[in-house]
C-alpha positions as CSV (number, residue, x, y, z in Angstrom):
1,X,-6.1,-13.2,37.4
2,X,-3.2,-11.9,35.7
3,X,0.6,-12.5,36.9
4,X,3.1,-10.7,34.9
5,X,5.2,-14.2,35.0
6,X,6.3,-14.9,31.6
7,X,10.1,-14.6,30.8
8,X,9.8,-14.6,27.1
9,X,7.6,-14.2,23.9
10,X,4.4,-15.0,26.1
11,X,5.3,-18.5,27.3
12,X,3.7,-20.4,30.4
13,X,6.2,-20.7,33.0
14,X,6.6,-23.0,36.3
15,X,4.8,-19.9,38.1
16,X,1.8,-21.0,36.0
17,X,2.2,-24.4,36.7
18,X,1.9,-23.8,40.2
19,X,-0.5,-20.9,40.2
20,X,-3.2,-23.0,38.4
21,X,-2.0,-26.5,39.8
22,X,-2.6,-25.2,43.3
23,X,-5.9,-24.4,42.6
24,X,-7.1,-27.5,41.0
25,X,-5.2,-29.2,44.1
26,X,-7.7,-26.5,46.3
27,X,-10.8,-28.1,44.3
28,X,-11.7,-25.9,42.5
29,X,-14.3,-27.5,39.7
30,X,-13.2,-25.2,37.0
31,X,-9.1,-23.6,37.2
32,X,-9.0,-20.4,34.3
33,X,-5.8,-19.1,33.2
34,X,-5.6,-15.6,33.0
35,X,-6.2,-13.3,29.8
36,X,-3.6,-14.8,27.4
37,X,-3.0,-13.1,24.2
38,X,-4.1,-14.3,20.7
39,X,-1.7,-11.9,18.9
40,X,1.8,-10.5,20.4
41,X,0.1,-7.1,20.2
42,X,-2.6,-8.1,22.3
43,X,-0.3,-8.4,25.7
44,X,-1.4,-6.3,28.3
45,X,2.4,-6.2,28.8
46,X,5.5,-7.9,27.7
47,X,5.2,-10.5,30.9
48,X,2.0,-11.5,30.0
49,X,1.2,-15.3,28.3
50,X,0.2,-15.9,24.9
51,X,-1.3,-18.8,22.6
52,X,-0.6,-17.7,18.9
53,X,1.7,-20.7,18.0
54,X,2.4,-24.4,18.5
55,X,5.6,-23.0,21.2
56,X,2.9,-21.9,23.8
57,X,0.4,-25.4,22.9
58,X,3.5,-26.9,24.2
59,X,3.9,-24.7,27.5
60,X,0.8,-25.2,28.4
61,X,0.0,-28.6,27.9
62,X,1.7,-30.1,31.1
63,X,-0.1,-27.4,32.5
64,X,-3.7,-28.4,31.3
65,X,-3.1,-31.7,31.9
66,X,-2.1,-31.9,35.8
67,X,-5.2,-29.6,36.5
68,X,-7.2,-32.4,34.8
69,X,-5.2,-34.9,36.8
70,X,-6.7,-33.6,40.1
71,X,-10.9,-33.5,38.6
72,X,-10.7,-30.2,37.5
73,X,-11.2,-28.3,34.5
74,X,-9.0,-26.4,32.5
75,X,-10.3,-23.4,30.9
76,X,-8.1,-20.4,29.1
77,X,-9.4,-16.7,29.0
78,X,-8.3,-15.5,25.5
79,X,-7.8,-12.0,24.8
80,X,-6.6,-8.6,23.0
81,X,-5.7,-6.0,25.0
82,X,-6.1,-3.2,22.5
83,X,-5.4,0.4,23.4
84,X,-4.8,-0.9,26.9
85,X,-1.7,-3.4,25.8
86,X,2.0,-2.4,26.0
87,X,1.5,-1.0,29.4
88,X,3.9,-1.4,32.2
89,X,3.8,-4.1,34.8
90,X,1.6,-3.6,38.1
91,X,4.6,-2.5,40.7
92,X,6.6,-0.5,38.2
93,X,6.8,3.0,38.2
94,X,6.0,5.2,36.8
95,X,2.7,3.5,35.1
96,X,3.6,4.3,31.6
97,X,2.8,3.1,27.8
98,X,6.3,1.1,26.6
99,X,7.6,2.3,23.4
100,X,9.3,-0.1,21.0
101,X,12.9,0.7,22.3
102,X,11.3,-0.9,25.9
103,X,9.9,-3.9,24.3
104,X,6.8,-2.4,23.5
105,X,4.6,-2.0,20.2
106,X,1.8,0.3,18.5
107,X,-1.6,-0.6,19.6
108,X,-4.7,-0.4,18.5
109,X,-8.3,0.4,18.9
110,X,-11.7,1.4,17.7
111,X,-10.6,4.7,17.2
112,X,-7.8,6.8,18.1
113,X,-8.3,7.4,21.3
114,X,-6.2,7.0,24.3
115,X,-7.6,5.4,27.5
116,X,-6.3,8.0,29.7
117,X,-2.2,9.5,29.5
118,X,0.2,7.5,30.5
119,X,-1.3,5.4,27.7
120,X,-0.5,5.2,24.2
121,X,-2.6,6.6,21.2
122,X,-4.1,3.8,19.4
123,X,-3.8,3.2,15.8
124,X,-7.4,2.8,14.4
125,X,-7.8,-0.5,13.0
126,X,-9.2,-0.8,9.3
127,X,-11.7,-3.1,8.4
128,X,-9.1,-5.7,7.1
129,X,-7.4,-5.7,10.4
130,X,-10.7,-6.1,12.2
131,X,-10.9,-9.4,10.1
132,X,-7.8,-10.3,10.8
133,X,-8.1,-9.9,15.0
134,X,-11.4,-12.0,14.1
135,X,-9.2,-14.4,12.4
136,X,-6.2,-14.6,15.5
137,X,-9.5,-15.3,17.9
138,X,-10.6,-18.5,15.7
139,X,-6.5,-19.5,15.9
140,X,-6.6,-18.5,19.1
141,X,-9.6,-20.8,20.1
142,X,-7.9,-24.0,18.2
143,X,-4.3,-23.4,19.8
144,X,-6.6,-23.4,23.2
145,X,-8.3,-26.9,23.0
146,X,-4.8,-28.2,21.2
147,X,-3.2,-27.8,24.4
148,X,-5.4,-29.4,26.8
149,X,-7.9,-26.7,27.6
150,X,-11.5,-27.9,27.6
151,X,-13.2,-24.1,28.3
152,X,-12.6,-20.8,26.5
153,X,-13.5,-17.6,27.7
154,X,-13.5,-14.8,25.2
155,X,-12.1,-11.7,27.5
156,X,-14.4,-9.0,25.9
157,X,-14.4,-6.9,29.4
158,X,-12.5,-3.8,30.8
159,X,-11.4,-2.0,28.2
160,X,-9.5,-4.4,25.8
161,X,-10.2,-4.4,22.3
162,X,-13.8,-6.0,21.9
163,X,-14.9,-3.8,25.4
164,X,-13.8,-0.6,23.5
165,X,-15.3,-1.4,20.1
166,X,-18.7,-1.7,22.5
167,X,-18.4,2.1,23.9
168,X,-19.9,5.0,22.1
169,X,-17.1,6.6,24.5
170,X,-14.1,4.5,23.0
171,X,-15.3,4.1,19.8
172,X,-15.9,6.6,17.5
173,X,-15.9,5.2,14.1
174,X,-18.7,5.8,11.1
175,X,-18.3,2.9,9.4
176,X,-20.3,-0.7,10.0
177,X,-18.1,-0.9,13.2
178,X,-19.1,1.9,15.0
179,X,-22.3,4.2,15.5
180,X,-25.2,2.0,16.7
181,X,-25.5,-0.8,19.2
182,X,-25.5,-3.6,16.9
183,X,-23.0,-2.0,15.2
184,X,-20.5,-1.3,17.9
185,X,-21.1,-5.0,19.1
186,X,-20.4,-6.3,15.4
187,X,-16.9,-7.4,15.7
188,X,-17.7,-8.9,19.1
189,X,-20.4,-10.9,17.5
190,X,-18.6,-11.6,14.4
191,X,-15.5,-13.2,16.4
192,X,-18.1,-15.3,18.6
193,X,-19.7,-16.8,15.3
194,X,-16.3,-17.4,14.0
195,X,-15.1,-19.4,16.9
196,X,-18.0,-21.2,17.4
197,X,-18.0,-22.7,14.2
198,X,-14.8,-23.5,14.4
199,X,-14.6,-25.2,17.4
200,X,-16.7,-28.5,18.8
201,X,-20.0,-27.8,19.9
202,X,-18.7,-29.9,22.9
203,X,-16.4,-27.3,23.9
204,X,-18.5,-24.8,26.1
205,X,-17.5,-21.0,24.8
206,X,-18.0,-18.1,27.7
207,X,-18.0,-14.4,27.5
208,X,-16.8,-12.5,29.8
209,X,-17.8,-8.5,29.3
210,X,-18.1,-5.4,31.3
211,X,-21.8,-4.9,32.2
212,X,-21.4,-1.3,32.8
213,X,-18.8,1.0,32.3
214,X,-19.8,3.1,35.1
215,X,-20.2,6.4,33.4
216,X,-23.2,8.2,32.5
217,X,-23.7,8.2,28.6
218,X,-21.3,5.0,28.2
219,X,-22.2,1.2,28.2
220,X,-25.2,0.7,30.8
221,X,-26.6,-2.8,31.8
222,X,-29.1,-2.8,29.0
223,X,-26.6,-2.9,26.7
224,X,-25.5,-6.3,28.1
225,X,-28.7,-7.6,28.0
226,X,-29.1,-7.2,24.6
227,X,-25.7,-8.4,23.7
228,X,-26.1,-11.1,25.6
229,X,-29.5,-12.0,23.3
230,X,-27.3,-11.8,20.3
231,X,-24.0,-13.7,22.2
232,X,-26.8,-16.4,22.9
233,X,-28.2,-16.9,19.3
234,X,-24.1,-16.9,18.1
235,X,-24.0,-20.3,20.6
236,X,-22.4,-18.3,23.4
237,X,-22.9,-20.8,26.8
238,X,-22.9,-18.1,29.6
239,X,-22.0,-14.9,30.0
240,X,-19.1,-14.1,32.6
241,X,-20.8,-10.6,33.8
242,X,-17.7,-8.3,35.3
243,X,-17.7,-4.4,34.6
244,X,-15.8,-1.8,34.6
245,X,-12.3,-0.9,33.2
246,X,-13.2,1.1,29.9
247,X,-12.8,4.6,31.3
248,X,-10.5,6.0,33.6
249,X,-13.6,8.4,35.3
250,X,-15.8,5.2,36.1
251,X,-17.6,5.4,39.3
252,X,-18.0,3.1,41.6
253,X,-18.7,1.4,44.9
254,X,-16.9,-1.7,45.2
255,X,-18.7,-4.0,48.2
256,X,-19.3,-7.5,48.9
257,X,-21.3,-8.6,45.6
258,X,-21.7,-5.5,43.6
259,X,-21.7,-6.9,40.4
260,X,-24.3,-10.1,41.0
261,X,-27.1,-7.9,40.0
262,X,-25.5,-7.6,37.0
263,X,-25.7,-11.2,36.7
264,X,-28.6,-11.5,37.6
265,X,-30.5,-9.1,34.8
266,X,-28.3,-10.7,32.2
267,X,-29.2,-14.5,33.1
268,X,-33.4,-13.5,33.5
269,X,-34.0,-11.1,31.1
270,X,-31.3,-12.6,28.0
271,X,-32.1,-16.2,29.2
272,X,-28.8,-17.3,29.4
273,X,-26.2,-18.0,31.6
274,X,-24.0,-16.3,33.8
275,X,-21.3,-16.1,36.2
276,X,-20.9,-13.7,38.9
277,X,-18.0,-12.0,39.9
278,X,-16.7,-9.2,42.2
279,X,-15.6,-9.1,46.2
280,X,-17.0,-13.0,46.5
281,X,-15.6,-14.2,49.5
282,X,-17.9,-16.5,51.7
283,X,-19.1,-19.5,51.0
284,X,-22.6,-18.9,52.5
285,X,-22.4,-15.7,50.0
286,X,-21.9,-17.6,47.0
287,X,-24.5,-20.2,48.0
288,X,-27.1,-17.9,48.4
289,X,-26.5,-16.4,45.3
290,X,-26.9,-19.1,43.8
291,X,-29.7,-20.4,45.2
292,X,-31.8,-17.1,44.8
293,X,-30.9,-17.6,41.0
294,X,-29.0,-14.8,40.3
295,X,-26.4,-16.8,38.6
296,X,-25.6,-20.3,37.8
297,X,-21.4,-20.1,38.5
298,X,-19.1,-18.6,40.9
299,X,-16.0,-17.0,39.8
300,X,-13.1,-16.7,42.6
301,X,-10.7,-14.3,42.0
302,X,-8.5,-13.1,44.5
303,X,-10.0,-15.1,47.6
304,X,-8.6,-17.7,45.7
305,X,-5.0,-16.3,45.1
306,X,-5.1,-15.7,49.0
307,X,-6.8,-19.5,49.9
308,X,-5.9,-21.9,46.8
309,X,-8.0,-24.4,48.7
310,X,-10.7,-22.2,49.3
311,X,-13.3,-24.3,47.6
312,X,-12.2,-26.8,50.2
313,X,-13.2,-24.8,53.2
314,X,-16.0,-23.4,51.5
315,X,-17.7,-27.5,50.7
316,X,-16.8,-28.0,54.8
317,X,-18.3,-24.9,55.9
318,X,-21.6,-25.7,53.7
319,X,-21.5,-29.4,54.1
320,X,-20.0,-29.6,57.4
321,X,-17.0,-31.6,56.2
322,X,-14.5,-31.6,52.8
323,X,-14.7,-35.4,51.2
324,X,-12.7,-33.8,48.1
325,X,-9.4,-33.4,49.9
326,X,-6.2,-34.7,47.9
327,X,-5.3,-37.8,49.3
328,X,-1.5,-36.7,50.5
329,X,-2.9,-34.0,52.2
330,X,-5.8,-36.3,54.0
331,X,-3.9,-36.3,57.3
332,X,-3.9,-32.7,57.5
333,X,-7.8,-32.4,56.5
334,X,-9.1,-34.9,59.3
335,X,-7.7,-31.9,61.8
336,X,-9.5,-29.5,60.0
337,X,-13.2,-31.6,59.4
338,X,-13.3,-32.6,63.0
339,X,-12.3,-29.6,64.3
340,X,-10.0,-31.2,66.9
341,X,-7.7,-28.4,68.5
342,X,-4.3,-28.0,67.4
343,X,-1.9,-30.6,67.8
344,X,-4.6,-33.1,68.5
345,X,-4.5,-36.7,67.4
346,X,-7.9,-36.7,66.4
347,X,-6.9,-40.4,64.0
348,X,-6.4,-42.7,67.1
């Protein structure tokens, strides 16, 4: 989840020390940081992290390694934010693209083709940039594992750059980028291959992508399918299935578990796979989902920015009791497995 927290030049910051610490602290078996940027132009906004240089290998790395000091995992979303980057921060107003003079930059895109107003106009990227965004990925990737981080999540959903190459709506292009399904999904795939060579077979590699875009004529849910065939032959390990965020006239109806099923198609007709996302909130609900085998993983998103020990309460609820409790908060957890009524001296 992203958090606006950087001060400077996309650097990890105590905010994201704590923000990910607490939730590896909360037990969570795998702790993601947010969609952090493999080029400068690929910040959603100036406040947003980055991991193009040994500067931010050396912000993170305390970070990585407390998370795996509690048992849990550290994993990085990587990311280029495309037509959607420059943007204001969530809060300010008004919502706005930032020019140069404000700290901003040109973006870029598919095509030329804004994502709605308040955006900028993207500048079409030639084919030699295209290698070149391939090529910040792969660097991307390496600067990733350097500092600690054992997962990598390519961010290829809502709207950034690899989500708008995959729209016939956001990408226009006649070249071998644009036009047809394989070819729209060609730097995507390309910038998989790339990383995976590069990179330890060890080290799992996840895709997170927008399942549908919500609009009639635009990405559908057979189009993830597919891509999710060819993400699987390029040695992608599961496929993170979000949707959403690629056009501002999407419709939808966002209730308890609306995007499993997109999960769900993805991991039994691609044969890989997948994590499910969106409005997760009860342990019983994840359970089940997983037990009817719609997905293999459970992303929390914001039920775990409200509860950082969330996975905690969720193992007792399930279980009965939390056996995973950090051992100097063990006083405060024997209240909560036995249930004893506040104030209680339920240890005798």
């Amino acid at each position: 989840m992203c958090e606006y927290s950087c001060e400077a030049d996309g650097l990890a910051t105590p905010w994201h020390m704590v923000h990910l610490g607490s939730k590896a602290v909360g037990g969570a078996g795998l702790v993601m940081a947010e969609a952090t940027a493999v080029t400068p132009i690929g910040r959603l906004t100036p406040s947003c992290p980055g991991i193009w240089s040994d500067a931010h290998v050396d912000a993170w790395r305390p970070i990585t390694q407390f998370i795996s000091d509690q048992g849990s995992v550290p994993a990085i979303q990587i990311a280029h934010g495309g037509r959607k980057a420059s943007y204001t921060t969530p809060g300010d107003t008004p919502k706005r693209n930032l020019n140069e003079s404000e700290g901003g930059w040109q973006i870029v895109g598919p095509s030329s083709i804004q994502f709605d107003e308040s955006y900028g106009v993207p500048k079409e990227l030639t084919k030699q940039e295209i290698a070149e965004t391939t090529q910040q990925f792969v660097d991307g990737a390496l600067y990733s594992l350097e500092a600690g981080f054992e997962v990598v999540e390519l961010h290829f959903a809502h709207g950034y750059l690899a989500s708008s190459f995959m729209s016939p709506i956001s990408n226009q292009r006649t070249d071998e980028y644009g036009g047809s399904l394989e070819n729209r999904c060609r730097f995507a795939l390309e910038t998989i291959t790339a990383i995976r060579k590069a990179i330890p077979e060890s080290a799992p590699l996840i895709v997170r992508i927008s399942s549908s875009e919500w609009v009639e004529g635009g990405w559908n849910i057979d189009d993830s399918v597919q891509l999710a065939k060819w993400m699987k032959d390029a040695g992608v390990d599961l496929v993170d299935a979000s949707a959403g965020g690629n056009n501002p006239n999407q419709v939808l109806d966002p209730t308890p578990g609306y995007q499993v099923p997109f999960a769900d198609a993805i991991r039994n007709q691609a044969g890989i796979m997948t994590g499910a996302v969106g409005l997760i909130t009860d342990a019983q609900q994840a359970e089940d989902i997983l037990q009817a085998g719609q997905a293999d993983a459970i992303f929390i998103g914001r039920e775990i920015m409200r509860n950082p020990y969330w996975p905690l309460y969720a193992q007792a609820q399930l279980d009965g009791e939390s056996e995973n409790w950090p051992k100097q908060y063990r006083q405060a957890s024997l209240d909560f497995a036995y249930m004893g009524p506040v104030g209680q001296d339920v240890t005798g």
